[in-house]
C-alpha positions in Angstrom: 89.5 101.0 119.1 88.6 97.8 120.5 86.1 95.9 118.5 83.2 93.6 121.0 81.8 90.8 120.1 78.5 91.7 118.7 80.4 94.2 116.5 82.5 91.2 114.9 79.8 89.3 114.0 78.0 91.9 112.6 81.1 93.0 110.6 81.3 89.0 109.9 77.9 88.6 108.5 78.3 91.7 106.6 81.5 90.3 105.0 80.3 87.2 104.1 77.4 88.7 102.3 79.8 91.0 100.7 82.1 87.6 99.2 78.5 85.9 98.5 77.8 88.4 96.0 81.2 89.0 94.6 82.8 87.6 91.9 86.5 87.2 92.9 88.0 88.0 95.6 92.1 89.4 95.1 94.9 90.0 97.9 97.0 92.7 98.2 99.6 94.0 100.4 99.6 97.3 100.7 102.6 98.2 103.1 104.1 101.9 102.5 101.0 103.0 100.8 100.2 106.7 101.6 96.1 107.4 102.7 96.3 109.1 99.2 97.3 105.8 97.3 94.8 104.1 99.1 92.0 106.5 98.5 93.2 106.7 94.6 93.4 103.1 94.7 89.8 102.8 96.0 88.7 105.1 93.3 89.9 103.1 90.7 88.4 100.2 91.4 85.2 101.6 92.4 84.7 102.4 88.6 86.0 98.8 87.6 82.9 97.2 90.2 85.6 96.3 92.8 85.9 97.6 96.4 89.3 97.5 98.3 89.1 96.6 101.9 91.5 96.2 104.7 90.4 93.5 107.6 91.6 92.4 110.3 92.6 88.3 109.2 90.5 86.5 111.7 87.5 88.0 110.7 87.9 88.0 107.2 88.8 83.8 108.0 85.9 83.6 109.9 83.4 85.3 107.3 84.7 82.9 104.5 84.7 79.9 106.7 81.2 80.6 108.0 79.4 81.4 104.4 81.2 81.9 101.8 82.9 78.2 100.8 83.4 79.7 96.9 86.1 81.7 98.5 87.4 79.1 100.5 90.7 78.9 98.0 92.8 82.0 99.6 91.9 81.3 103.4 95.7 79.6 103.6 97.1 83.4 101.4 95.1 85.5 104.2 98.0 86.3 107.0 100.1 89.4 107.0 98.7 92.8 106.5 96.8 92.4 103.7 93.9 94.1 101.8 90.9 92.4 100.3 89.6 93.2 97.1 86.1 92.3 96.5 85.2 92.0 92.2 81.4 92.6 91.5 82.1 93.7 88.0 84.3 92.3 85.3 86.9 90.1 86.8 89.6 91.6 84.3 88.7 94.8 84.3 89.2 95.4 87.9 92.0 93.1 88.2 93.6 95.2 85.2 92.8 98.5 87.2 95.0 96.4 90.2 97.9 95.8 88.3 98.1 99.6 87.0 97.7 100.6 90.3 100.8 97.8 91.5 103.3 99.1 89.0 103.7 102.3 89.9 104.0 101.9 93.3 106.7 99.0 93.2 107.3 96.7 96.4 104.7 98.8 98.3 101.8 97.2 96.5 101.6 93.9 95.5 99.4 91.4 94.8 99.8 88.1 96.1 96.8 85.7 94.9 93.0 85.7 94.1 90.2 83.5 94.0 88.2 83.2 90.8 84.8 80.8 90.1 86.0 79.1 93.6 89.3 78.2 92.0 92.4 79.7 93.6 94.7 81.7 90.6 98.3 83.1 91.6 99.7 86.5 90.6 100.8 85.2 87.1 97.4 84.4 86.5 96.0 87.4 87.9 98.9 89.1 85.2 97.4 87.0 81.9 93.5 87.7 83.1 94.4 91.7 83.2 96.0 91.4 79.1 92.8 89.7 78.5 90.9 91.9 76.1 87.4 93.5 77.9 84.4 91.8 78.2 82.7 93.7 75.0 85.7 93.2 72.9 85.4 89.2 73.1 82.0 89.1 72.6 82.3 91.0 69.3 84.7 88.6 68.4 82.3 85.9 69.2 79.8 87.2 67.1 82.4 88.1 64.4 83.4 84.2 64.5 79.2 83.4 64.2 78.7 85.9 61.3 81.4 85.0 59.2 80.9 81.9 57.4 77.7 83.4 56.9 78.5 86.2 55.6 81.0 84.3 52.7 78.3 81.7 52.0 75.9 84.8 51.1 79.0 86.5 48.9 79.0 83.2 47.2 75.6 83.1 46.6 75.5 86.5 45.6 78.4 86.2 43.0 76.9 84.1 40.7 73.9 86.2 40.0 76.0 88.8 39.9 78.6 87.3 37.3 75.2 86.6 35.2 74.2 90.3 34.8 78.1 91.0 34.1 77.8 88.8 31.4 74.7 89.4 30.0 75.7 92.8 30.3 78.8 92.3 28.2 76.9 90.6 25.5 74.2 93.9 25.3 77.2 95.9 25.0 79.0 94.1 22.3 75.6 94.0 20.3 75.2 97.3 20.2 78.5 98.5 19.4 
């Protein structure tokens, strides 16, 4: 069915609004994909913070042209039929759920390039971001990295009391015996 044009540019607005908010943008083709796929696909990535979309090009052009410039990277990877997905969550985590999704579906699915903090990344970056550990798992490690010269410096510190009592310990002992 024939889209007019008030029902573009309301499908534009709502588009742009939709990239505003997100935090990366990926493009997929999908061809050969079974409704089924799709639906499982969506489902995946719904619980990752993602949406997968298909649009028609022009309007998806338009919608990044007209507000969304931190998106601007994969207007010239938009052409072909092509699915949009839209990250609101954790970039890796949905982009990990993607490239699940990709291998076992072969040449059917593939993804072809992204857009990430308004820089464009290809699908070999898309590939090192998914093997990225999750967002919790880094932070610990942060914190782990903070903690831990810390935590020596107080082992230190604590040792030499410590080696005192053992001594004077020893010394009771020998006394007595």
């Amino acid at each position: 069915m024939a889209m007019d044009r008030a029902q573009k540019a309301a499908l534009r607005d709502s588009l742009a609004e939709r990239f505003e908010k997100a935090s990366g943008a990926v493009i997929a083709e999908y061809r050969g994909l079974t409704v089924a796929d799709l639906t499982e696909l969506r489902v995946k990535l719904r619980a990752a913070g993602a949406e997968f979309r298909v649009l028609k090009n022009r309007v998806a052009k338009k919608a990044i042209e007209a507000k969304s410039p931190k998106t601007a990277a994969i207007l010239k990877d938009i052409k072909g039929p092509i699915g949009l997905v839209l990250i609101s969550g954790d970039f890796a985590a949905a982009t990990k759920s993607l490239l699940e999704f990709g291998k076992d579906r072969g040449e059917k699915f593939k993804v072809t390039a992204g857009v990430m903090d308004a820089m464009r990344v290809t699908a070999d970056d898309l590939k090192a971001i998914s093997e990225l550990p999750s967002k919790g798992v880094l932070l610990g490690r942060i914190v782990g990295t903070l903690v831990s010269p810390h935590r020596g410096l107080l082992t230190v510190l604590n040792g030499v009391p410590r080696s005192l009592v053992q001594v004077i310990n020893a010394i009771k002992e020998t006394k007595n015996a």
